[in-house]
C-alpha positions as CSV (number, residue, x, y, z in Angstrom):
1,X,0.0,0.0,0.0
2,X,1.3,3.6,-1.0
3,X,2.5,5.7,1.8
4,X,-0.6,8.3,3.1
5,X,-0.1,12.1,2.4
6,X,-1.8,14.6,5.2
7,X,-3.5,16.7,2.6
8,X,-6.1,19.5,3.4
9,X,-8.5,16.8,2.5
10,X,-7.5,14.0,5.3
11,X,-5.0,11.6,4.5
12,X,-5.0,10.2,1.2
13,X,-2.6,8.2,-1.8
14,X,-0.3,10.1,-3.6
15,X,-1.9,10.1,-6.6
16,X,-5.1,11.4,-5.3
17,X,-3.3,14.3,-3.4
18,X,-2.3,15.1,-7.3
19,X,-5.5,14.6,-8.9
20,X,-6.9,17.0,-5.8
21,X,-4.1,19.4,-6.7
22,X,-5.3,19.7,-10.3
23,X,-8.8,19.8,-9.9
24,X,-8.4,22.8,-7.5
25,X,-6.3,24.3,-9.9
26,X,-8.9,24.3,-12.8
27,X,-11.8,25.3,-10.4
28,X,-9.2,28.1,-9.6
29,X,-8.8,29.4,-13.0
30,X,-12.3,28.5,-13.8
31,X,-13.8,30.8,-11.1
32,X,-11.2,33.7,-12.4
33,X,-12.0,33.4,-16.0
34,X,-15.9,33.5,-14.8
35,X,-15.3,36.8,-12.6
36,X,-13.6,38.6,-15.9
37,X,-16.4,37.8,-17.9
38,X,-14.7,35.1,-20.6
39,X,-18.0,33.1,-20.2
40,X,-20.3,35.8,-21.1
41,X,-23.1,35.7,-23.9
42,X,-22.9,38.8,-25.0
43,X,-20.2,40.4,-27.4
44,X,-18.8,43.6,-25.4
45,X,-18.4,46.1,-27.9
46,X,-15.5,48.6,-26.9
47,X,-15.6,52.3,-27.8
48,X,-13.4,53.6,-30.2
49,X,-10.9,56.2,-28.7
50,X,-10.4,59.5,-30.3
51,X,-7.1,58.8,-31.0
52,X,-7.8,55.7,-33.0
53,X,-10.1,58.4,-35.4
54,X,-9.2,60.4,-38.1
55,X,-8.5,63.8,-37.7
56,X,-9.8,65.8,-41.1
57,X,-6.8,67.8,-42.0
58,X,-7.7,71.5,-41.9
């Protein structure tokens, strides 16, 4: 039997302390992604700066 790792989820196998690792990892960057809005429906349409314009030459 593989040595148990104290983990914050008890004491468990190696492999599972990885597998936990990588799942909190993904929920992680899942949550983050969620909070900047790369999940959202609608298109956001930025407004054009007045630099980005052009000027009509006088």
């Amino acid at each position: 039997m593989a040595k148990m790792i104290r983990s914050k989820y008890g004491y468990e196998p190696p492999e599972w302390v990885q597998a936990d690792a990588r799942l909190d990892k993904w929920c992680k960057d899942k949550r983050r992604a969620k909070q900047h809005g790369a999940f959202s429906l609608e298109k956001k349409r930025r407004k054009q700066h007045a630099k980005d314009k052009k000027m009509p030459l006088s």
